[in-house]
mmCIF file of the C-alpha atoms, coordinates in Angstrom:
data_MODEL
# 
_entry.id   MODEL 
# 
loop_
_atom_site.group_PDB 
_atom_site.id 
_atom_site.type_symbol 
_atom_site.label_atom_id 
_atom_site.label_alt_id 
_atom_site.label_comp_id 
_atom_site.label_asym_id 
_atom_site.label_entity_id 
_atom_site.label_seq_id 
_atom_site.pdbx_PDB_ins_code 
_atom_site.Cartn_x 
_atom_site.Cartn_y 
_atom_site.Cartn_z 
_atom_site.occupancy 
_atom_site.B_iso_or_equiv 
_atom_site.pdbx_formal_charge 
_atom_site.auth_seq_id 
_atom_site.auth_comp_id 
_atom_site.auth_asym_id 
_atom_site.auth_atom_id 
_atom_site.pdbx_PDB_model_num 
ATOM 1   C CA . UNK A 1 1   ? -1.797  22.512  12.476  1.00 0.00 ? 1   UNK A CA 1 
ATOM 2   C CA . UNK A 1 2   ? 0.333   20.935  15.535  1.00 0.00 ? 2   UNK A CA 1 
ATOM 3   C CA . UNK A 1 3   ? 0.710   17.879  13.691  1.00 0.00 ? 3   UNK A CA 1 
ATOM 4   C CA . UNK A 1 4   ? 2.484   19.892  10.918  1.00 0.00 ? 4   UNK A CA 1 
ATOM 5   C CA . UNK A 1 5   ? 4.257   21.765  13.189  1.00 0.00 ? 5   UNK A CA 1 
ATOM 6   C CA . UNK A 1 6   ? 5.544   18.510  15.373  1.00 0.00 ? 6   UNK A CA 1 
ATOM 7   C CA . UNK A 1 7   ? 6.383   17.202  12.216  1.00 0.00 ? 7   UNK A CA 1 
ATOM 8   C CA . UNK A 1 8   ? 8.385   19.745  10.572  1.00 0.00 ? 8   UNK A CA 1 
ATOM 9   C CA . UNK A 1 9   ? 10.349  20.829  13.502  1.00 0.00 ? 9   UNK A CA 1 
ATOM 10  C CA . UNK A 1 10  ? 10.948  17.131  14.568  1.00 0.00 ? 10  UNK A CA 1 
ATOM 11  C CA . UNK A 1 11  ? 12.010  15.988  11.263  1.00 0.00 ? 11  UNK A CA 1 
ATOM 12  C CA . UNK A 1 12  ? 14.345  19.030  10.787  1.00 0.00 ? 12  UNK A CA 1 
ATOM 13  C CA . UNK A 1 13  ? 16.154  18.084  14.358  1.00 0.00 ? 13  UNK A CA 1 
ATOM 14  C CA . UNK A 1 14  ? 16.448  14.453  13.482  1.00 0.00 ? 14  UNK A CA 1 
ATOM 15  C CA . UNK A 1 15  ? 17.761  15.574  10.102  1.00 0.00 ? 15  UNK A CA 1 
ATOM 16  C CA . UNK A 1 16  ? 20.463  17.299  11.504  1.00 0.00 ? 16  UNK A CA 1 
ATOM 17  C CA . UNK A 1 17  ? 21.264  14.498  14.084  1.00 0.00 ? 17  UNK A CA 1 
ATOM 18  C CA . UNK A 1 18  ? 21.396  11.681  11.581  1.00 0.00 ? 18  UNK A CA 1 
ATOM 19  C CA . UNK A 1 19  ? 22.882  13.112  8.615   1.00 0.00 ? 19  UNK A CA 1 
ATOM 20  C CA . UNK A 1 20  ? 26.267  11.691  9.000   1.00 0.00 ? 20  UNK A CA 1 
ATOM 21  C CA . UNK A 1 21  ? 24.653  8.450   9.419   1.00 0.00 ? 21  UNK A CA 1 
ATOM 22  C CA . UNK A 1 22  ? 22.297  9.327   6.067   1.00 0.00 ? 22  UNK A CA 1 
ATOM 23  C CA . UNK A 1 23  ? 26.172  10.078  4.572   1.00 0.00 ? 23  UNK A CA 1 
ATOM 24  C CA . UNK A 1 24  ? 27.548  6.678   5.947   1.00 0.00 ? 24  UNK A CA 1 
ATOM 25  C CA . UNK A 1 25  ? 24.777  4.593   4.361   1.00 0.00 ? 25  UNK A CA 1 
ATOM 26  C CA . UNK A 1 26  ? 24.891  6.392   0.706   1.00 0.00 ? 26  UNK A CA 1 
ATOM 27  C CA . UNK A 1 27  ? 28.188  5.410   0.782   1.00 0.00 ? 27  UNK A CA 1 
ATOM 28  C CA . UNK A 1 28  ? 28.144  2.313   2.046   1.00 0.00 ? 28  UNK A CA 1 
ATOM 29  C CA . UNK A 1 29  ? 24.990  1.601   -0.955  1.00 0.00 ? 29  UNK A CA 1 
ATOM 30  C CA . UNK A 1 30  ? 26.845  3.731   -4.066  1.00 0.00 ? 30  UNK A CA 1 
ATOM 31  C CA . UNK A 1 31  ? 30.151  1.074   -2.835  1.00 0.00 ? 31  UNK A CA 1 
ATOM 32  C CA . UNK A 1 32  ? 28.159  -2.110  -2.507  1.00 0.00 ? 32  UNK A CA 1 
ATOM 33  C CA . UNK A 1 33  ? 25.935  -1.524  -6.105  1.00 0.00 ? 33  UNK A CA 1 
ATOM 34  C CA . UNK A 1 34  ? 25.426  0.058   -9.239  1.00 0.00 ? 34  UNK A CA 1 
ATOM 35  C CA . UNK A 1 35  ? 22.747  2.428   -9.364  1.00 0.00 ? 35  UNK A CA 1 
ATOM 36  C CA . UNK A 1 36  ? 21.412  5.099   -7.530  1.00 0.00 ? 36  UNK A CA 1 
ATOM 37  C CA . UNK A 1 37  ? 21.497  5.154   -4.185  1.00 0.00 ? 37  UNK A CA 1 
ATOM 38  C CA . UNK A 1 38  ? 18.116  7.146   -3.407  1.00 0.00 ? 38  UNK A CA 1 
ATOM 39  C CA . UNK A 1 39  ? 15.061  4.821   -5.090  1.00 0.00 ? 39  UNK A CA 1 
ATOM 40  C CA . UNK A 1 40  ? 11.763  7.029   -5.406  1.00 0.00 ? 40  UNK A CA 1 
ATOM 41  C CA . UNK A 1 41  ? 9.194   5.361   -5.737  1.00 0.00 ? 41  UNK A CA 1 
ATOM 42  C CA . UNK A 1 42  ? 5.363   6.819   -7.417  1.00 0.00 ? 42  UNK A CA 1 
ATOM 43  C CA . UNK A 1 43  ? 3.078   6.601   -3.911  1.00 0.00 ? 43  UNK A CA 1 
ATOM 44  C CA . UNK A 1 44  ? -0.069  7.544   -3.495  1.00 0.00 ? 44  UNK A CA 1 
ATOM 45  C CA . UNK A 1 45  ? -0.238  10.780  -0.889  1.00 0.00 ? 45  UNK A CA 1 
ATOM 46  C CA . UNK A 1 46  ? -2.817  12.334  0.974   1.00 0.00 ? 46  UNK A CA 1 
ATOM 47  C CA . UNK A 1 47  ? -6.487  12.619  -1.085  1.00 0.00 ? 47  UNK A CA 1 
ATOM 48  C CA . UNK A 1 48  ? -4.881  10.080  -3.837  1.00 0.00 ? 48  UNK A CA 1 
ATOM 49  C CA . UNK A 1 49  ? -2.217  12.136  -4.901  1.00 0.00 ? 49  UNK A CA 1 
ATOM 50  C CA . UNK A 1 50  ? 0.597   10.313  -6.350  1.00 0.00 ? 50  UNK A CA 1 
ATOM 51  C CA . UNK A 1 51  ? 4.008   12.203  -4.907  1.00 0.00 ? 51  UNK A CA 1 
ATOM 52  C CA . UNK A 1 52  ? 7.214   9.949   -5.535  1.00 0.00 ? 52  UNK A CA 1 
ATOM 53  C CA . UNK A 1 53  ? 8.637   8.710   -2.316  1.00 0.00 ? 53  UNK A CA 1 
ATOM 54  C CA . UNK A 1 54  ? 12.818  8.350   -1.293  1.00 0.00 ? 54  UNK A CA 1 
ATOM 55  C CA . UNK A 1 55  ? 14.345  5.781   0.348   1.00 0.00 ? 55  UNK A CA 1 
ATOM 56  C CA . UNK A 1 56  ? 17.802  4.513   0.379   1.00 0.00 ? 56  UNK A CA 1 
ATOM 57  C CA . UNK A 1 57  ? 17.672  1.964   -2.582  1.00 0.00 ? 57  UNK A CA 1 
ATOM 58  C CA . UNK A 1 58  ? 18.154  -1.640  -0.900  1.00 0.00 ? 58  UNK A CA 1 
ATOM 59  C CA . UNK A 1 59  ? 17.181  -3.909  -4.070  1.00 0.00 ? 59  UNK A CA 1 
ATOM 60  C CA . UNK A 1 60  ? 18.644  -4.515  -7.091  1.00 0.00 ? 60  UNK A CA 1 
ATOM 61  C CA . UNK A 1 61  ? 18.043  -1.747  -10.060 1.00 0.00 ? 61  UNK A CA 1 
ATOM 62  C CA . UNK A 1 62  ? 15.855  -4.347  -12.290 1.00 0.00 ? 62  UNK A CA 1 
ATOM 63  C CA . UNK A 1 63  ? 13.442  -5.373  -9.479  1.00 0.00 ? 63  UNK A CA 1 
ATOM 64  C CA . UNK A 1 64  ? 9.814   -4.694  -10.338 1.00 0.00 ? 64  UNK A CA 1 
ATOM 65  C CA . UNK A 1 65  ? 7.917   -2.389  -8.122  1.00 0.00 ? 65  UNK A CA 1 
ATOM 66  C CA . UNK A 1 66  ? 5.327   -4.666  -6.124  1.00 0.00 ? 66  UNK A CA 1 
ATOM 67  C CA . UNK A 1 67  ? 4.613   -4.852  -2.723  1.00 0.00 ? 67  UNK A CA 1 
ATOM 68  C CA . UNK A 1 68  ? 7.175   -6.860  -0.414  1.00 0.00 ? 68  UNK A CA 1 
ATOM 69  C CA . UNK A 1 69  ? 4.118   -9.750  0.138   1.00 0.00 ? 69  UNK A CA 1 
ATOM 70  C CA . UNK A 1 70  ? 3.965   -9.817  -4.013  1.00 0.00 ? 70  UNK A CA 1 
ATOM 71  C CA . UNK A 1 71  ? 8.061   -10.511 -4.739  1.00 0.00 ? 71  UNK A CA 1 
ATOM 72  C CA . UNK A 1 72  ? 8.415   -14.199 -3.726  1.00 0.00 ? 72  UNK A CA 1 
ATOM 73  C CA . UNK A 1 73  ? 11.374  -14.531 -2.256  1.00 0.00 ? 73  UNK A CA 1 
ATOM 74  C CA . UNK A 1 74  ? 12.051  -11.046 -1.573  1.00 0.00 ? 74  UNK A CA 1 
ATOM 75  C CA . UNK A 1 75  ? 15.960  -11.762 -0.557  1.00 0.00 ? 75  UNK A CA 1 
ATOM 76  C CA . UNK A 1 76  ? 16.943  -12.549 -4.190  1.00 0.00 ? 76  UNK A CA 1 
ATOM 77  C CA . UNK A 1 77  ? 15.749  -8.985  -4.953  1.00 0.00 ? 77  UNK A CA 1 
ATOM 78  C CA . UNK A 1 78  ? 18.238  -7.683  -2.297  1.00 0.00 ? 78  UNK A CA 1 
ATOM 79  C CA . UNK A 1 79  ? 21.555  -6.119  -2.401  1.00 0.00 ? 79  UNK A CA 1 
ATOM 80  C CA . UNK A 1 80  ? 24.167  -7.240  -0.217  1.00 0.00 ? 80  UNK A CA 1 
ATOM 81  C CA . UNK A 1 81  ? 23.497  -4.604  2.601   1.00 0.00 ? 81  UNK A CA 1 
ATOM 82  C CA . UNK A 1 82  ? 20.023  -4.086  1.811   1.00 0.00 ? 82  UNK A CA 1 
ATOM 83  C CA . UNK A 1 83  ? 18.397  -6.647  4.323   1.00 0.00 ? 83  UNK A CA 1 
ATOM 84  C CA . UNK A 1 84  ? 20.417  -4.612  7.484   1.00 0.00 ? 84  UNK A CA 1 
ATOM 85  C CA . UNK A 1 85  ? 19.704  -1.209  6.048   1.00 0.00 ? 85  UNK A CA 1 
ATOM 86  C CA . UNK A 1 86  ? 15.205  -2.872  5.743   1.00 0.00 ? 86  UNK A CA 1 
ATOM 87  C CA . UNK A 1 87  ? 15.678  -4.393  9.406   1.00 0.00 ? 87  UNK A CA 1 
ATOM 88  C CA . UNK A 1 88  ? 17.292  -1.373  10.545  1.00 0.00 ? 88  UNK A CA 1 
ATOM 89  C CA . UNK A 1 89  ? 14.746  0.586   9.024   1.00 0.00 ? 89  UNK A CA 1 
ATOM 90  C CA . UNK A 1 90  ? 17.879  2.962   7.950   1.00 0.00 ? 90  UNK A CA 1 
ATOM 91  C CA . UNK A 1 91  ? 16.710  2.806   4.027   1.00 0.00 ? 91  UNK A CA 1 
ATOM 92  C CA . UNK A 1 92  ? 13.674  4.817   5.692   1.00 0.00 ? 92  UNK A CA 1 
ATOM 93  C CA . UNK A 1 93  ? 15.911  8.239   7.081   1.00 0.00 ? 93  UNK A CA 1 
ATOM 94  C CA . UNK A 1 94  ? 15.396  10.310  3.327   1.00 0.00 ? 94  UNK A CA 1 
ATOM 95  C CA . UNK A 1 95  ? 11.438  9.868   4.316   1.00 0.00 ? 95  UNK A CA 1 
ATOM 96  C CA . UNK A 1 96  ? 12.039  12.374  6.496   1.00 0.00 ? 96  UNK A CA 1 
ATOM 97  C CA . UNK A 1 97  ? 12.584  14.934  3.635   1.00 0.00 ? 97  UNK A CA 1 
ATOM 98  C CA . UNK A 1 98  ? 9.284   13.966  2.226   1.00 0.00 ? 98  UNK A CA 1 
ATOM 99  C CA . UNK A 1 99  ? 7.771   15.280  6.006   1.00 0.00 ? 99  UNK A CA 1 
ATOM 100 C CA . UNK A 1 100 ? 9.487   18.451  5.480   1.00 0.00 ? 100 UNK A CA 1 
ATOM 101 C CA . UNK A 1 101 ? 8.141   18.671  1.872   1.00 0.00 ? 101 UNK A CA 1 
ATOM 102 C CA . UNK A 1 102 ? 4.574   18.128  3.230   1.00 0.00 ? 102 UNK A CA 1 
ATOM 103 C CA . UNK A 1 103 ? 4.624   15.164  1.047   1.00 0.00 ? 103 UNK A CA 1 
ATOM 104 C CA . UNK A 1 104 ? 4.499   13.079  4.373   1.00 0.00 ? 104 UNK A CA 1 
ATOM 105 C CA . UNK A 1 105 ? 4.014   12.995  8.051   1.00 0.00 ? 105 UNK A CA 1 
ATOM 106 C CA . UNK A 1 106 ? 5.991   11.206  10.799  1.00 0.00 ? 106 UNK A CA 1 
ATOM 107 C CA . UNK A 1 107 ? 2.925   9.500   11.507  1.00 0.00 ? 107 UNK A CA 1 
ATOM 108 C CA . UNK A 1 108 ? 0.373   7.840   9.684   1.00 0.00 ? 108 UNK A CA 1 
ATOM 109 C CA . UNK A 1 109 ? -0.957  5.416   6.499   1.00 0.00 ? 109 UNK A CA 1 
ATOM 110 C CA . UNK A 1 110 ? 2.406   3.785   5.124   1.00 0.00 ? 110 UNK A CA 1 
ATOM 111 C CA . UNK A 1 111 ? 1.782   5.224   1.407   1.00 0.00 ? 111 UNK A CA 1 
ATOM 112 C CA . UNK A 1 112 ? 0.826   2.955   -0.841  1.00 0.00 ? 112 UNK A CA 1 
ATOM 113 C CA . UNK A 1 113 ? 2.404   1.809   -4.591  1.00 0.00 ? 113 UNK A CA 1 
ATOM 114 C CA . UNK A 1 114 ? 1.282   3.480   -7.592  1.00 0.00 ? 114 UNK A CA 1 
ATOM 115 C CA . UNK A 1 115 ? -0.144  -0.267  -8.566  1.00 0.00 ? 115 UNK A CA 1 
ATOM 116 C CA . UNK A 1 116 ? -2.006  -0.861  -5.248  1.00 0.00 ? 116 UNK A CA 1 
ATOM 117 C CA . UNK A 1 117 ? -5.332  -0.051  -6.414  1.00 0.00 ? 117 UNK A CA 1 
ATOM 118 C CA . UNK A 1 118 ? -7.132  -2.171  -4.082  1.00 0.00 ? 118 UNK A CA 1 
ATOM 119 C CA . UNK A 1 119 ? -5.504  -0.674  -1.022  1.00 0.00 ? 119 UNK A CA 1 
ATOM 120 C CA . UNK A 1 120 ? -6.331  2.502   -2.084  1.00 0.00 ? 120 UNK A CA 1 
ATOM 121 C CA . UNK A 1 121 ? -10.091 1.442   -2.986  1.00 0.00 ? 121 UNK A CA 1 
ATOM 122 C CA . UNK A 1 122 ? -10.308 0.027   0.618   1.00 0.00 ? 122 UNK A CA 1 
ATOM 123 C CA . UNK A 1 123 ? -8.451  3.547   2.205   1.00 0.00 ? 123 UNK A CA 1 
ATOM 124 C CA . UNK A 1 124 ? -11.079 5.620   0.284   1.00 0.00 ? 124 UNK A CA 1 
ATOM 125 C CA . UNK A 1 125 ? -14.047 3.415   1.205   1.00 0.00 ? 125 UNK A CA 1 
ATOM 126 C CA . UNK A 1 126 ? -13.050 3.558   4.965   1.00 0.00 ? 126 UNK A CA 1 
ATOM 127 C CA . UNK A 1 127 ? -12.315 7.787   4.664   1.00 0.00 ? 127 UNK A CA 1 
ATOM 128 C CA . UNK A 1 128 ? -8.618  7.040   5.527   1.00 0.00 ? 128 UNK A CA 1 
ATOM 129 C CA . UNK A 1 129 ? -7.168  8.653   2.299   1.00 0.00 ? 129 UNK A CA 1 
ATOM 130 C CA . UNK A 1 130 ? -7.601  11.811  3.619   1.00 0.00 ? 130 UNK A CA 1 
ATOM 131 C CA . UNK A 1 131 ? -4.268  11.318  5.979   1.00 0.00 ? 131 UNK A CA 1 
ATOM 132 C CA . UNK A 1 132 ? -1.243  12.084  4.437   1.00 0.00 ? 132 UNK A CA 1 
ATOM 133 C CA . UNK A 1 133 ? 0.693   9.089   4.585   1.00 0.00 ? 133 UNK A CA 1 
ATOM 134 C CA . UNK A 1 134 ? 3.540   8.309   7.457   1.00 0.00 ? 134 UNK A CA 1 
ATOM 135 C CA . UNK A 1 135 ? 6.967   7.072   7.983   1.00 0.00 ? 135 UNK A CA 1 
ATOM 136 C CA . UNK A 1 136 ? 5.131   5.023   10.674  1.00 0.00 ? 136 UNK A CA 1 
ATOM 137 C CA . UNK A 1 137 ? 1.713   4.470   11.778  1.00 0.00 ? 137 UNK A CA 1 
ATOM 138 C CA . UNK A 1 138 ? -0.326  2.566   14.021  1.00 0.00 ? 138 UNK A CA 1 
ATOM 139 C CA . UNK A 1 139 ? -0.959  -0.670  11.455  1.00 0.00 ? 139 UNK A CA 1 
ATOM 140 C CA . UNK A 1 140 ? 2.950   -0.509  11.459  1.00 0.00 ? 140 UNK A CA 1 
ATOM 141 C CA . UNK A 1 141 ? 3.258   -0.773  15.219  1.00 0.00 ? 141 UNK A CA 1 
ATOM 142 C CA . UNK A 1 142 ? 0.549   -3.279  15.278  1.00 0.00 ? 142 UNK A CA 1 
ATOM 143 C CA . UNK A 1 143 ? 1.704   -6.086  12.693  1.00 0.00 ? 143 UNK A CA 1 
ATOM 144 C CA . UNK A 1 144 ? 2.930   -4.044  9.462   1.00 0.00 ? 144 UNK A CA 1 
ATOM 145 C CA . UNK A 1 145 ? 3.756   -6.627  6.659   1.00 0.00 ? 145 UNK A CA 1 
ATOM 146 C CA . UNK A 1 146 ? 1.925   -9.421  8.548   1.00 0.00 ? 146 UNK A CA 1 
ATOM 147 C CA . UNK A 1 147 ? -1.266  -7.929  8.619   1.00 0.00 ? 147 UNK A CA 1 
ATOM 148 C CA . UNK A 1 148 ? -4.060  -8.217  5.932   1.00 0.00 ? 148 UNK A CA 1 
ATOM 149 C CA . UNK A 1 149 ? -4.944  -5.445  3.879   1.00 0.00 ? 149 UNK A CA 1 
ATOM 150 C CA . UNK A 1 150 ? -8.264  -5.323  5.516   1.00 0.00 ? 150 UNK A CA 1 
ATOM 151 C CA . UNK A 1 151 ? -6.735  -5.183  9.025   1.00 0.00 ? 151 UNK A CA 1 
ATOM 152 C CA . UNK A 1 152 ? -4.135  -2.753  8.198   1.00 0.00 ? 152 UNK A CA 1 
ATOM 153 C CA . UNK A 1 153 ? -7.078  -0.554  7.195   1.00 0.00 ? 153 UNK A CA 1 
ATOM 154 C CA . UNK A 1 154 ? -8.673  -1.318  10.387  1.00 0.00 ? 154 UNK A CA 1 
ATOM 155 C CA . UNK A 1 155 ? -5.890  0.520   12.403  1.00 0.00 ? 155 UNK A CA 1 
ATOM 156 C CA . UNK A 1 156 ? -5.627  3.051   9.619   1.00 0.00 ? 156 UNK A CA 1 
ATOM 157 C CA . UNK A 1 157 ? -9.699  4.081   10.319  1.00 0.00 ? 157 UNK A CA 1 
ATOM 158 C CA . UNK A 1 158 ? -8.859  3.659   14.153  1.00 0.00 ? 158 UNK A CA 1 
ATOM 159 C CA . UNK A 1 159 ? -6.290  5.898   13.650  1.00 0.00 ? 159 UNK A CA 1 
ATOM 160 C CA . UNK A 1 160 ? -8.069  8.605   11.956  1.00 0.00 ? 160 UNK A CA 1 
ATOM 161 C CA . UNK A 1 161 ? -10.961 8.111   15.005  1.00 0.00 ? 161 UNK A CA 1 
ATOM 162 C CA . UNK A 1 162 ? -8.284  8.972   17.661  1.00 0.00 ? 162 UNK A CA 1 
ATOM 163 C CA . UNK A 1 163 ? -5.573  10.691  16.088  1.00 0.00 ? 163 UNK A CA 1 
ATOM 164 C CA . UNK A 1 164 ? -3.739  13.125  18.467  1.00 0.00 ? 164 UNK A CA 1 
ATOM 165 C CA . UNK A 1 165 ? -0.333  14.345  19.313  1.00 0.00 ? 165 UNK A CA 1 
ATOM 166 C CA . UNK A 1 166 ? -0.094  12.155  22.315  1.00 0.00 ? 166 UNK A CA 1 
ATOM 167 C CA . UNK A 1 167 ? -1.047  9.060   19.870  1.00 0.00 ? 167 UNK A CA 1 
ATOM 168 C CA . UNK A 1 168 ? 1.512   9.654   17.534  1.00 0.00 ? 168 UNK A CA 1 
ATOM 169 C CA . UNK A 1 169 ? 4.524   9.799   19.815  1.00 0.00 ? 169 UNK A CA 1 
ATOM 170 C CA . UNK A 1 170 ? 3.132   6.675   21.264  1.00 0.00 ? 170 UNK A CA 1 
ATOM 171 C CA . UNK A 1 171 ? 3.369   5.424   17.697  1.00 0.00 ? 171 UNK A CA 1 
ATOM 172 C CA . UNK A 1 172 ? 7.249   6.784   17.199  1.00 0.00 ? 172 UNK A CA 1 
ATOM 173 C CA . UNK A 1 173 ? 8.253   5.604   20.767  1.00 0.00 ? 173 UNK A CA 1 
ATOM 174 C CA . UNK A 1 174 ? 6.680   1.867   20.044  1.00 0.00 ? 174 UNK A CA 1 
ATOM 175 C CA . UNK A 1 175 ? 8.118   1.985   16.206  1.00 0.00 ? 175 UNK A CA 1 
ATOM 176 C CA . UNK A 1 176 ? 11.665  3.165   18.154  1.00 0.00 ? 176 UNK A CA 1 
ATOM 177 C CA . UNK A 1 177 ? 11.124  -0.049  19.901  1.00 0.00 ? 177 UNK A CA 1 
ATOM 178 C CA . UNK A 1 178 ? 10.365  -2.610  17.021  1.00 0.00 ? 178 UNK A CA 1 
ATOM 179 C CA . UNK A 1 179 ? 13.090  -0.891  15.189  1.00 0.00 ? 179 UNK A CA 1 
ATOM 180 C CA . UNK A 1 180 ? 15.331  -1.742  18.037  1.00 0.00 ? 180 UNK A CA 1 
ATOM 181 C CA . UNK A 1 181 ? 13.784  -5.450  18.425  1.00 0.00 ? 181 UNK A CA 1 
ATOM 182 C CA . UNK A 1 182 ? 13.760  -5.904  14.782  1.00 0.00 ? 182 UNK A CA 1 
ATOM 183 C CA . UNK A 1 183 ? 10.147  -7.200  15.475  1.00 0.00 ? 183 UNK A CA 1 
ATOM 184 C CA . UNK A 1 184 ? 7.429   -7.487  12.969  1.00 0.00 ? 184 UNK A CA 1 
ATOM 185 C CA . UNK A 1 185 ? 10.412  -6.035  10.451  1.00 0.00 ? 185 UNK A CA 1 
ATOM 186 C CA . UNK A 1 186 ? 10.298  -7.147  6.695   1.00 0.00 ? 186 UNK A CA 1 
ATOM 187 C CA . UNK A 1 187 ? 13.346  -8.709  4.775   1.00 0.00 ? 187 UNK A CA 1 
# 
């Protein structure tokens, strides 16, 4: 219940904070490319639930939905200002919609594609799937893309084990710093 709480009001203040930066970036992404400039993606939510997920569309309309690891060369995919809106981690800001929604939290499991099956096998296996899924979490802060699925599970389960309030500002104040960093941040 204080999780939900921290992460409506939170998200609501940030919200307000960054929306003329959320107003900069749609227009900077409706200018640079055709299509829409929210992408929502199908994800799977809390308990399995597939909920579809917005973020400020940095690849090209035709690209096929995979995970980053899956696309190759993941650049060609790219629009022109989608690899500084990915590093920035500003294609992430209409997530925080889906935490006032209750779709998401602030903090935990990144959600997974509608096609990642075998994530989602290994989340239910390990009891993780019962989290609703985060803008950031603790297999984010701890390697996020360069991790395997079997170790990102491994922080997701050790996150579940000692999840707390305290925990997940350490995991926004540590994500605030890769962000910053760019460390550990995909292309």
């Amino acid at each position: 219940m204080l999780k939900r709480a921290f992460d409506v009001l939170a998200s609501a203040v940030a919200l307000t904070i960054l929306l003329p930066i959320c107003a900069l970036v749609a227009i900077a992404v409706r200018l640079e490319s055709k299509g829409p400039v929210i992408f929502r993606s199908e994800r799977f939510g809390k308990d399995g639930v597939i909920f579809l997920m917005p973020k400020f569309r940095t690849m090209k309309v035709d690209t096929p939905q995979l995970p980053t690891h899956l696309l190759g060369d993941g650049r060609i995919h790219l629009t022109r200002i989608g690899g500084f809106l990915r590093r920035s981690s500003l294609d992430e800001l209409p997530q925080l919609w889906s935490v006032l929604k209750g779709d998401m939290s602030l903090v935990g499991p990144r959600p997974a594609l509608f096609n990642q099956h075998d994530l989602m096998g290994m989340r239910r296996e390990a009891g993780v799937d019962v989290l609703r899924p985060g803008i950031t979490g603790w297999a984010q802060v701890n390697g996020r893309d360069e991790l395997s699925l079997a170790r990102k599970v491994a922080f997701e389960k050790e996150y579940l084990s000692r999840s707390s309030l305290a925990l997940d500002l350490q995991i926004i104040w540590m994500t605030v710093a890769k962000v910053l960093t760019r460390k550990g941040v995909s292309h």
